[in-house]
N, C-alpha and C positions, 0 to 999 in steps of 0.2 A: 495550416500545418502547425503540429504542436510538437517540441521534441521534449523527450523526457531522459532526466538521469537518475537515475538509482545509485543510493549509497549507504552505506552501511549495516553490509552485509556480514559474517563470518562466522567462526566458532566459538559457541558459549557452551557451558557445562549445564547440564538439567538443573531448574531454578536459578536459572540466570538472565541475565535483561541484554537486550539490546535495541538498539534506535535506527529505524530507517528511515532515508528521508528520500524526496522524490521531485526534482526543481523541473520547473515549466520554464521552457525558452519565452513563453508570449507574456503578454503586459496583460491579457484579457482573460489572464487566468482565473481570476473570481467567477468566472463565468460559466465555468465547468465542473461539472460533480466529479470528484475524485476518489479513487478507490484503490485499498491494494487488493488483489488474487493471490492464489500460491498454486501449485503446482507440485505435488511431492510424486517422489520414483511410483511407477504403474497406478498412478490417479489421477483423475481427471482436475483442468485447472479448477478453481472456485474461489468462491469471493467471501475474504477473509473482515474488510471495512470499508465502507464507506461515508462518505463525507460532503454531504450538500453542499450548492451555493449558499446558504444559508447557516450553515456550519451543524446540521443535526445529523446527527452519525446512528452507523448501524454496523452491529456486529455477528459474526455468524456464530454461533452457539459453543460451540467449543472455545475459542477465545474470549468469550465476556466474561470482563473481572480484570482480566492477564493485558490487555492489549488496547491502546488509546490513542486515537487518528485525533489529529489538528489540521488546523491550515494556519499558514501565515502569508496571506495574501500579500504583501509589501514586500515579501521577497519569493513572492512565485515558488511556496513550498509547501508538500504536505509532511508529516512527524508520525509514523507509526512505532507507539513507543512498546516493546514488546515485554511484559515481567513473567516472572514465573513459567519460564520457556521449558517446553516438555522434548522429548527427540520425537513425540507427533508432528511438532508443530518444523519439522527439518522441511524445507523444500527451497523452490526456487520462489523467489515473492517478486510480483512483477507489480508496479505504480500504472494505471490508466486514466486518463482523462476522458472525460464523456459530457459531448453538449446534443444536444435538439436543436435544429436551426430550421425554419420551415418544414417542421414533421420529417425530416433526416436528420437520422442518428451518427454522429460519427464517434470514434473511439481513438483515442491515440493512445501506444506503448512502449512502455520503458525497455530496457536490454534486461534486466530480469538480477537481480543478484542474490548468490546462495546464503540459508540460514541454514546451520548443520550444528542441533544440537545433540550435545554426544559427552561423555565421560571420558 
């Protein structure tokens, strides 16, 4: 079991930055591909970054350029660093961890924290 906490969430003005980060309770967290989602009002969630055991990242289309996942394995953290934030990019952003272990997938997730950009 893997618990996750999200933090830094809130309101920024359009072209503004903010940094979410997302800490693993477990010590085997290099172990796990890491990703954030969002979820914005009447749409469906979707996968905004992610971030290999290996650290090679991928981004979904609309955010590349604006938006840069890290990890920092010694302290059980991922770094979604957000720039150039549009009031598209409003929603709820949830942190998932994801391993393969004997060809089952499991998925663990964060409580979700709001980004609400807005003027």
């Amino acid at each position: 079991q893997v618990q996750l906490v999200e933090s830094g969430g809130g309101l920024v003005q359009p072209g503004g930055s903010l940094r979410l980060a997302c800490t693993a309770s477990r010590s085997s967290f290099n172990s796990y591909d890491m990703n954030w989602y969002r979820r914005a009002p009447g749409k469906q969630r979707e996968l905004v970054a992610r971030i290999t055991t290996d650290g090679s990242t991928n981004y979904e289309d609309s955010v590349k350029g604006r938006f840069t996942l890290s990890r920092d394995n010694a302290k059980n953290t991922v770094y979604l660093q957000m720039n150039s934030l549009k009031p598209e990019d409003t929603a709820v952003y949830y942190c998932n961890a994801h391993i393969l272990v004997a060809k089952i997938e499991y998925d663990y997730w964060g409580q979700g924290t709001q980004v609400t950009v807005s003027s």
